[in-house]
C-alpha positions as CSV (number, residue, x, y, z in Angstrom):
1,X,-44.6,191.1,-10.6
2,X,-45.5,193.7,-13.5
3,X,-46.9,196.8,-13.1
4,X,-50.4,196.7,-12.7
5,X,-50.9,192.6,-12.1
6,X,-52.4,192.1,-8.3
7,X,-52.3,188.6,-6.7
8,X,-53.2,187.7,-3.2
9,X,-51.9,188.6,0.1
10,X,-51.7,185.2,2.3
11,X,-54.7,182.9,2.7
12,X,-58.5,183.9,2.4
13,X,-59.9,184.9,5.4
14,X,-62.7,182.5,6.6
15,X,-65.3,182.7,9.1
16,X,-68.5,184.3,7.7
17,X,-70.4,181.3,7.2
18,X,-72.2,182.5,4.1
19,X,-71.9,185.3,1.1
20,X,-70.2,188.2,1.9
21,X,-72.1,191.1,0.7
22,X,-69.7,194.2,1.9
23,X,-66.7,195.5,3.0
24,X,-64.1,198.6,4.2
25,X,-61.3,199.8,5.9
26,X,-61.6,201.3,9.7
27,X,-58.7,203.0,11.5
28,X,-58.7,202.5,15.3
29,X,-57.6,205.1,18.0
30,X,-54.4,203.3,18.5
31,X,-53.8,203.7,14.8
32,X,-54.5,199.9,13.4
33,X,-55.9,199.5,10.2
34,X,-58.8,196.9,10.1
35,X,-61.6,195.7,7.8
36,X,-64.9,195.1,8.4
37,X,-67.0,193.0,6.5
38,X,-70.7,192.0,6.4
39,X,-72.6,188.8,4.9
40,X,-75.9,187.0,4.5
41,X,-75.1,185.2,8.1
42,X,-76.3,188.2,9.7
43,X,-72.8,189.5,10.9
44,X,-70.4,192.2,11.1
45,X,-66.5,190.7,11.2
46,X,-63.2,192.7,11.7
47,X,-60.0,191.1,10.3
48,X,-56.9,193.0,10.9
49,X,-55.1,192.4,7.4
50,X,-51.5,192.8,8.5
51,X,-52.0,189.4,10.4
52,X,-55.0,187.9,8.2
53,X,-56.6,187.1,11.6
54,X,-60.4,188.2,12.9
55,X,-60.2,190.9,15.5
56,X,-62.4,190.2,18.0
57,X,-65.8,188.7,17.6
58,X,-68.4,188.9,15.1
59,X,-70.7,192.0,15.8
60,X,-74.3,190.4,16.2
61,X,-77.3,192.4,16.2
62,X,-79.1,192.2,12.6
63,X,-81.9,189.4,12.1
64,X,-81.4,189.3,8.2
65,X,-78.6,189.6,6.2
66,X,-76.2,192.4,6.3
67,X,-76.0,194.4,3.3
68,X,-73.3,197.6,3.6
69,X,-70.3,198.7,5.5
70,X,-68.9,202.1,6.1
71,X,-66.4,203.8,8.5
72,X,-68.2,207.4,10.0
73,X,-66.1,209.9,12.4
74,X,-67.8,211.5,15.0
75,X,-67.3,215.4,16.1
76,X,-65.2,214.0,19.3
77,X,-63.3,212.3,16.5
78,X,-64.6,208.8,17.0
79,X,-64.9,206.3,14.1
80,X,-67.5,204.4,14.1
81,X,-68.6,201.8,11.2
82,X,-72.3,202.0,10.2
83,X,-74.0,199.0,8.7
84,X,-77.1,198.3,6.6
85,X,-79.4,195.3,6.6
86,X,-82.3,193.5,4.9
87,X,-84.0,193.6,8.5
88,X,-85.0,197.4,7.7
89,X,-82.4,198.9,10.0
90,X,-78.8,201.1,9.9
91,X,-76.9,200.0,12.9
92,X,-73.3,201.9,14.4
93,X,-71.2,200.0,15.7
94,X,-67.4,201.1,18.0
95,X,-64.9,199.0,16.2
96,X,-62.6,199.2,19.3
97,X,-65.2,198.2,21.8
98,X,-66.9,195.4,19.2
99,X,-70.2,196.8,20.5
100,X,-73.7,199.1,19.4
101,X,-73.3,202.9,19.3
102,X,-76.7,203.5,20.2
103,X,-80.1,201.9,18.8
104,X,-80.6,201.0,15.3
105,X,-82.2,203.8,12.9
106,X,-85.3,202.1,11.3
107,X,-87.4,204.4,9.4
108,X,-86.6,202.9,5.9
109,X,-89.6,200.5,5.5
110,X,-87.7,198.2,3.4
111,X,-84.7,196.0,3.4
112,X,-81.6,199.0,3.4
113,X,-79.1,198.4,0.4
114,X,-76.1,200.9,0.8
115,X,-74.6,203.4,3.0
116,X,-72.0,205.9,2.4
117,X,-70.1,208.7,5.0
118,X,-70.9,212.4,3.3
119,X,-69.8,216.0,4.5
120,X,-72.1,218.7,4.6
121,X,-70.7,222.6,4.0
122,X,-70.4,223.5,7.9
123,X,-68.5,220.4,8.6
124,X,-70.9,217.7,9.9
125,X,-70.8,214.3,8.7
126,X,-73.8,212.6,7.9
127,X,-74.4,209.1,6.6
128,X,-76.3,208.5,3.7
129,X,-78.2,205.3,3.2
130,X,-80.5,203.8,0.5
131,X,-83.1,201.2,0.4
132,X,-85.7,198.3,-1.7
133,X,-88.3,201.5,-0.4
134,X,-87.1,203.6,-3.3
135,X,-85.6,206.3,-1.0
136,X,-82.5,207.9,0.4
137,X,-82.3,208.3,4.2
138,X,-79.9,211.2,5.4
139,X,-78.8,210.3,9.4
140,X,-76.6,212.3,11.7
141,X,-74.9,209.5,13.4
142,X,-74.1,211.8,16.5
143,X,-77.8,212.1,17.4
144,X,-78.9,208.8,15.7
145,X,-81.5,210.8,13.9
146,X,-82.9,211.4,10.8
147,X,-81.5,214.6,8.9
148,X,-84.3,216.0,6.8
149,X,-87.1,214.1,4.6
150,X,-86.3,211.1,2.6
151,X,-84.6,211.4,-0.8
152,X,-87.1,210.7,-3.4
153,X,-87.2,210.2,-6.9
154,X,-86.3,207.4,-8.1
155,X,-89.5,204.7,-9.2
156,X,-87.7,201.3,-7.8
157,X,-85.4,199.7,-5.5
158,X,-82.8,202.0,-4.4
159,X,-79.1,200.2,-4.8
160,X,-76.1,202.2,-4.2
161,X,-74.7,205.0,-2.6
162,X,-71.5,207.1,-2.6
163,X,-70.2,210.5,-2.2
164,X,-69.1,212.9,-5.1
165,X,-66.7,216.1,-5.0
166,X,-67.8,218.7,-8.0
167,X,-64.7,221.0,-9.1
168,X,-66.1,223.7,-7.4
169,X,-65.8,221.8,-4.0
170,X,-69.8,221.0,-3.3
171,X,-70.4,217.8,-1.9
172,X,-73.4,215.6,-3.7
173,X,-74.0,212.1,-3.4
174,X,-75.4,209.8,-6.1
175,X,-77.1,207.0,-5.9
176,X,-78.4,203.8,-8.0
177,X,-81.5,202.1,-8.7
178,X,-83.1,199.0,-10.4
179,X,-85.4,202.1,-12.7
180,X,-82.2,201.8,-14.6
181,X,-80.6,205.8,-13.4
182,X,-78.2,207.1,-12.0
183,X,-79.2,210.2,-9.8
184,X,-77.2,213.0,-7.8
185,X,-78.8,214.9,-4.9
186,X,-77.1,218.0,-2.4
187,X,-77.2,216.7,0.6
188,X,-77.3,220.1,1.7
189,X,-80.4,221.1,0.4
190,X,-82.0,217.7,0.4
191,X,-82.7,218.2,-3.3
192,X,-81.8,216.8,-6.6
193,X,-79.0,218.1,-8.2
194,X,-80.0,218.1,-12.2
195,X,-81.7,215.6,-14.2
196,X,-81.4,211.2,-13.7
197,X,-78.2,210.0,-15.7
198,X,-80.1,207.4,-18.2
199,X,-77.9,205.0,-20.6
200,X,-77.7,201.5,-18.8
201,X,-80.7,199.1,-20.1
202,X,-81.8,197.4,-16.7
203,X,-81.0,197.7,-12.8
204,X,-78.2,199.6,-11.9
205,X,-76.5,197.6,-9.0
206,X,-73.1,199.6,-7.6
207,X,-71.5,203.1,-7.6
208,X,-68.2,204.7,-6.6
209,X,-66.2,207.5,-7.4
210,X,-63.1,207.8,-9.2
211,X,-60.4,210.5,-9.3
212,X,-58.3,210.9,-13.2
213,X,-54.8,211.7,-13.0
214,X,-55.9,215.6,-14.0
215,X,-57.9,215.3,-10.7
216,X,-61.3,215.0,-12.6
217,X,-63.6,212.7,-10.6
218,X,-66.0,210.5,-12.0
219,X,-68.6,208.2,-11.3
220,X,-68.4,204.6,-12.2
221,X,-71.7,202.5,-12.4
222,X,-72.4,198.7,-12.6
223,X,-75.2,197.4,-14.5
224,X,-76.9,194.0,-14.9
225,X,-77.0,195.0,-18.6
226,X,-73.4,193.8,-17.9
227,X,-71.4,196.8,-18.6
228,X,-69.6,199.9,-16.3
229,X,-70.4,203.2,-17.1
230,X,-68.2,205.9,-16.3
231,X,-69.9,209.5,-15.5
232,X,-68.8,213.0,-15.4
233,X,-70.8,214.3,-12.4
234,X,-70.0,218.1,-13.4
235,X,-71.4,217.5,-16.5
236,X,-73.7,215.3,-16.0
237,X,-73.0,213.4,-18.8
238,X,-71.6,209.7,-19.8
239,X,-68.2,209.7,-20.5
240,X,-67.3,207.5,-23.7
241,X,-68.8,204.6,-24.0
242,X,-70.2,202.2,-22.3
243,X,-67.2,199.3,-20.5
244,X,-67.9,195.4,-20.8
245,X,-66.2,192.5,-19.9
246,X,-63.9,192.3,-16.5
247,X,-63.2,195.5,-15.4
248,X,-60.3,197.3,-12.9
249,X,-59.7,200.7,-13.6
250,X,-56.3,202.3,-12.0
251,X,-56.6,206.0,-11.8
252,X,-54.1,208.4,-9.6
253,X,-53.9,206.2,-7.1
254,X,-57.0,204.6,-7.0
255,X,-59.0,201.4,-8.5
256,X,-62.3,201.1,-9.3
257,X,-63.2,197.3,-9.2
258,X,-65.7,196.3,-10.9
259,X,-67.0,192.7,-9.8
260,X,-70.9,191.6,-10.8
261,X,-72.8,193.7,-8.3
262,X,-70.4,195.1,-6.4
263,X,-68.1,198.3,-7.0
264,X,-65.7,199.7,-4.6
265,X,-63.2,202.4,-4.8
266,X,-59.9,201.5,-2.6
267,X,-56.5,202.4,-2.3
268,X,-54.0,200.5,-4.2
269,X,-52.9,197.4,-2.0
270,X,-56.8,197.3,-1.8
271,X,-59.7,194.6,-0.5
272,X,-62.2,192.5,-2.4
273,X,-65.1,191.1,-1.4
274,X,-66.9,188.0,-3.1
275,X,-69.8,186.1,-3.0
276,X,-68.2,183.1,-1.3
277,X,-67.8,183.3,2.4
278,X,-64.5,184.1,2.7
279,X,-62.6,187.7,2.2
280,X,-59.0,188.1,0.4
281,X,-56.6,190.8,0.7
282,X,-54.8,191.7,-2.8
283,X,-51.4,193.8,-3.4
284,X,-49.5,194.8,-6.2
């Protein structure tokens, strides 16, 4: 195999019994690796990828489709995977148990589209989520309670969420919307950070960050305008020009992949998630 060309590891994994919409990784206590995925047929599944079998059994709870994944630690060190839905609700979830943490966070108003983990200054780890409301919900998943006001700004659906390290070692997260921007916001302060990122044509659909071998990190954006946008958060500026066609970018370690409306950030020997209703697991 040449550098650089992926190909699947063993057989798709089946089970969700329609599109799945999400996925990431999730470390147990003992030290397993698993994946957790989400899809229109209203469940959470973990697959244990050494194996290409489901752990356990599907994690019902949602009434509509399942929109987002994402693994959160707790102070006591426990991780946790949160989960947004169309149903209006952010639900955690104890991947070792296959069970609720708690009862779901409803104050978005609207179907909830993302969710990302993000880091405060003194150490706490919050979960950022984002929604067809046009805001962005901070939650302490310790508590199970909003953290500040909604996010607001942007003027329609809300589609994407992840974190972003500036040089200087502050913590934002940006976010994407179907008003056609890119926005960053301190989590901190519960404030924008600078002016909307404007360049893609219509909805903006998928965000993650990626770190250049000279340790810059960017932002890369999917668009239905049908290109990838790379962003340099610091500067809040585009970087080159706009990306079309098929995209995977391979950067110190790390791959941005690029698929329709989805865009996830993973570590080489990484996961993809489809619209069919089954999940693969690539390598190089």
């Amino acid at each position: 195999m040449e550098p650089g060309h992926r190909h699947p590891h063993g057989d798709p994994l089946t089970g969700h019994t329609d599109a799945v919409t999400g996925i990431c990784p999730v470390t147990l206590p003992d030290g397993t690796t698993l994946i957790a995925t989400t899809s229109w047929d209203k469940t959470v599944r973990l697959w244990n990828p050494a194996t290409g079998t489901p752990h356990g059994d599907p994690l019902t709870g949602h009434t509509d489709t399942v929109t987002g994944v994402c693994p959160v630690t707790l102070p006591d060190g426990t991780t946790l995977i949160a989960t947004t839905s169309d149903d209006e609700t952010v639900r955690l979830w104890n991947p070792a148990t296959g069970t609720p943490h708690g009862d779901p966070l409803t104050d978005h108003t609207s179907a909830v589209t993302g969710v990302c983990p993000v880091t405060l200054p003194d150490g706490t780890t919050l979960i950022a989520t984002t929604s067809w409301d046009k805001t962005v919900r901070l939650w302490n998943p310790a508590t199970g309670t909003p953290h500040g006001d909604p996010l607001t700004g942007h003027t329609n659906w809300v589609t994407g969420v992840c974190p972003v390290t500036l040089p200087d070692g502050t913590t934002l997260i940006a976010t994407t919307s179907d008003d056609e921007t890119v926005r960053l916001w301190n989590p901190a302060t519960g404030t924008p950070h600078g002016d909307p990122l404007t360049g893609h044509t219509t909805w903006v659909t998928g965000i993650c960050p990626v770190t250049l071998p000279d340790g810059t990190t960017l932002i890369a954006t999917t668009s239905d305008d049908k290109t990838v946008r790379l962003w340099n958060p610091a500067t809040e500026t585009q970087l080159s020009e706009a990306l079309t066609g098929d995209h995977v970018f391979a950067a110190h370690g790390r791959l941005a992949v690029c698929t329709g409306a989805i865009i996830a950030a993973v570590d080489l020997g990484s996961f993809s998630a489809s619209s069919a209703t089954s999940v693969r697991v690539t390598s190089r």
